[in-house]
VMD Tcl script that draws the C-alpha trace (Angstrom):
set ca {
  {-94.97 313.03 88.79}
  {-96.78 311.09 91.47}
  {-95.36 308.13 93.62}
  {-99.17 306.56 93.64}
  {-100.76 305.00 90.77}
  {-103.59 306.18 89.02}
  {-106.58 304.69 87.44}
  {-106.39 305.61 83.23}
  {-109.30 303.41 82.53}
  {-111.52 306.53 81.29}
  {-109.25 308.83 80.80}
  {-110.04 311.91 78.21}
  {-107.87 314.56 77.09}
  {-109.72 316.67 74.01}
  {-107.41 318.58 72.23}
  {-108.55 321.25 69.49}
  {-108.42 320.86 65.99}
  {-105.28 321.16 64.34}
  {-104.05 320.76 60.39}
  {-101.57 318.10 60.11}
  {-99.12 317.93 56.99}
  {-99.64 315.22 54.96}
  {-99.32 312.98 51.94}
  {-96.64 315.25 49.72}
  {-94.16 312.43 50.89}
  {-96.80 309.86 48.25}
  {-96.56 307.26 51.21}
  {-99.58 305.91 52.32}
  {-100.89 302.64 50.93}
  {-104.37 302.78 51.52}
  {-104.43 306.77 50.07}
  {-106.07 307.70 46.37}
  {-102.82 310.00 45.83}
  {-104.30 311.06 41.89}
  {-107.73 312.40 44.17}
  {-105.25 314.18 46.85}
  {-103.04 315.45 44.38}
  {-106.20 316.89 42.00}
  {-107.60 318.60 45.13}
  {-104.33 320.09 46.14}
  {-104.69 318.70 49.79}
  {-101.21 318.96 51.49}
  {-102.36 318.70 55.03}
  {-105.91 317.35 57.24}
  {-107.90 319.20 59.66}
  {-108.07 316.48 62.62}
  {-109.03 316.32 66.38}
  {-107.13 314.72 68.07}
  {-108.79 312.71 71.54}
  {-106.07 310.78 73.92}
  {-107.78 308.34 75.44}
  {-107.06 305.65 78.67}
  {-108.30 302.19 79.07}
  {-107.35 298.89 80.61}
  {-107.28 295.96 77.63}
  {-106.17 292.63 79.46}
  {-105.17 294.86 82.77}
  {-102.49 296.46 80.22}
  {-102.81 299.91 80.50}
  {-103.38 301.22 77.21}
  {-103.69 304.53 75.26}
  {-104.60 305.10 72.16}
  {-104.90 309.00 70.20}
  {-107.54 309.12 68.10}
  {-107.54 311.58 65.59}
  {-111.01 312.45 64.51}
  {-111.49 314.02 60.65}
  {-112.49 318.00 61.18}
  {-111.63 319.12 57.68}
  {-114.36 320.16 55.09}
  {-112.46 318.83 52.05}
  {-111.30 315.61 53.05}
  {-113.01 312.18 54.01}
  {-111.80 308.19 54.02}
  {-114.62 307.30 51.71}
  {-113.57 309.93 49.15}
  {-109.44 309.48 49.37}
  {-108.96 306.41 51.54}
  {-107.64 305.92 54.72}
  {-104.61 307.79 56.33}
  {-103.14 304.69 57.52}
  {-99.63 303.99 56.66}
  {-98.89 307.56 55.67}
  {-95.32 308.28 57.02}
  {-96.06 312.25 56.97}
  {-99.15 312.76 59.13}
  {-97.33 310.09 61.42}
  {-94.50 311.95 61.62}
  {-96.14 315.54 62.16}
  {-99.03 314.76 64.46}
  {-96.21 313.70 66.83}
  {-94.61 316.49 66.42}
  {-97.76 319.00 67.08}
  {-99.19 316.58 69.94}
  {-96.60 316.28 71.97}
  {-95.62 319.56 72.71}
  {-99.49 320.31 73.50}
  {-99.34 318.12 76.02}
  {-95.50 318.57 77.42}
  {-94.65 315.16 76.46}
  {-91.58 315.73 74.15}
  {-89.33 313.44 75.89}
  {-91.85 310.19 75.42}
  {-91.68 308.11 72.58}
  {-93.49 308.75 69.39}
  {-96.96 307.17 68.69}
  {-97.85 305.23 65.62}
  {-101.15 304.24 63.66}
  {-102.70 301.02 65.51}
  {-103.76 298.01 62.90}
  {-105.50 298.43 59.80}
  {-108.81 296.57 61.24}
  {-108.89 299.69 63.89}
  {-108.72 302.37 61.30}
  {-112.14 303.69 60.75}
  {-113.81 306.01 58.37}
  {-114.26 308.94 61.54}
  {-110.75 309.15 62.47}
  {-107.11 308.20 62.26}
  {-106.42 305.29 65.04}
  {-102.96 305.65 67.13}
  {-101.78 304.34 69.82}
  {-98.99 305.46 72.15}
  {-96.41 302.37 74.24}
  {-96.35 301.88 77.66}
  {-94.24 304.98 78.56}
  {-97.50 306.98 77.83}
  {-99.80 305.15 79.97}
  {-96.78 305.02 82.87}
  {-96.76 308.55 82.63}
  {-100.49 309.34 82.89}
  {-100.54 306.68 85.89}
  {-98.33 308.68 87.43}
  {-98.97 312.34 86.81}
  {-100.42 314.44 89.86}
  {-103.59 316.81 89.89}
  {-101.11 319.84 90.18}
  {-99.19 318.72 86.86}
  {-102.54 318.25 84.98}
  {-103.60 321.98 86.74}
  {-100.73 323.22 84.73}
  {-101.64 321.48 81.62}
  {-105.34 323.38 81.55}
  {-103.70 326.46 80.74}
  {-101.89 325.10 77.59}
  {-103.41 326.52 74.38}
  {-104.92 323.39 72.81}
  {-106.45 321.53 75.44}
  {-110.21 321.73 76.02}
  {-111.24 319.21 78.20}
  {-109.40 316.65 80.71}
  {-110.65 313.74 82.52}
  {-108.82 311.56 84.32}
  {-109.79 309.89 87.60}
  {-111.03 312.63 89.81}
  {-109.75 315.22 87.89}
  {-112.11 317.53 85.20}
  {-111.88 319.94 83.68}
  {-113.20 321.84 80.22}
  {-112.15 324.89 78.85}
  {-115.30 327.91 78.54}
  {-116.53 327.85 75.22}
  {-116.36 331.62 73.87}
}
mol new
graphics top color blue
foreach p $ca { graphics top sphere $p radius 0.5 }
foreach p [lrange $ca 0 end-1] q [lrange $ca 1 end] { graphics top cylinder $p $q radius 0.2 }
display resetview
């Protein structure tokens, strides 16, 4: 890591679709568990976005984790929100995307921010410390991690070739 600062507000990293595990734990307040059960759905197809920003100069970031499955929507089984599983497992498939195993785990933001496109997380201050602070070389390396496709941050870019 860096010595100098950087600016987050902006910041972008895409990651590709991945299928979480979820709801055979039966947490999850919000969830229509009878629906999930009758479908069979034990995981969700999601997207998950990282993104930067500055909310009361507090450095912020917050993981968005946009639906990508064919089978399941909020309006049809409710919202993902409070479901200890997909919690638990996006951690542990995000993190080691992006070389971040030692940071703290993220968690679903308030209820009010959930929305029926995608899962809303946010990560603590360690996150947006260590994005601050993470040099052009060390996101270099990160662009030829399977599950990134595009980074932005500050005067960095990059997007991986679309086959």
């Amino acid at each position: 890591m860096s010595n100098t600062k950087r600016n987050i507000d902006g910041m972008e990293i895409i990651l590709a679709p991945i299928t979480v595990p979820a709801f055979t734990d039966g947490s999850g307040y919000y969830l229509r568990h009878a629906e999930i059960k009758a479908e069979g759905l034990t995981g969700l197809r999601v997207r998950p976005i990282i993104l930067g920003y500055y909310f009361l100069d507090q450095a912020s970031i917050d993981i968005h984790c946009h639906y990508d499955d064919p089978v399941f929507s909020a309006e049809r089984f409710g919202d993902v929100y409070t479901n200890d599983r997909f919690e638990e497992e996006v951690n542990k498939l995000v993190k080691p995307i992006l070389d971040i195993e030692r940071l703290p785990d993220f968690g679903y933001t308030e209820q009010g921010m959930q929305t029926d496109d995608y899962i809303s997380m946010e990560a603590g201050t360690a996150w947006s410390d260590y994005f601050a602070t993470i040099s052009n070389h060390a996101l270099l390396a990160l662009t030829g991690r399977q599950g990134i496709e595009a980074i932005s941050l500050g005067d960095f870019h990059w997007a991986r070739d679309k086959d």
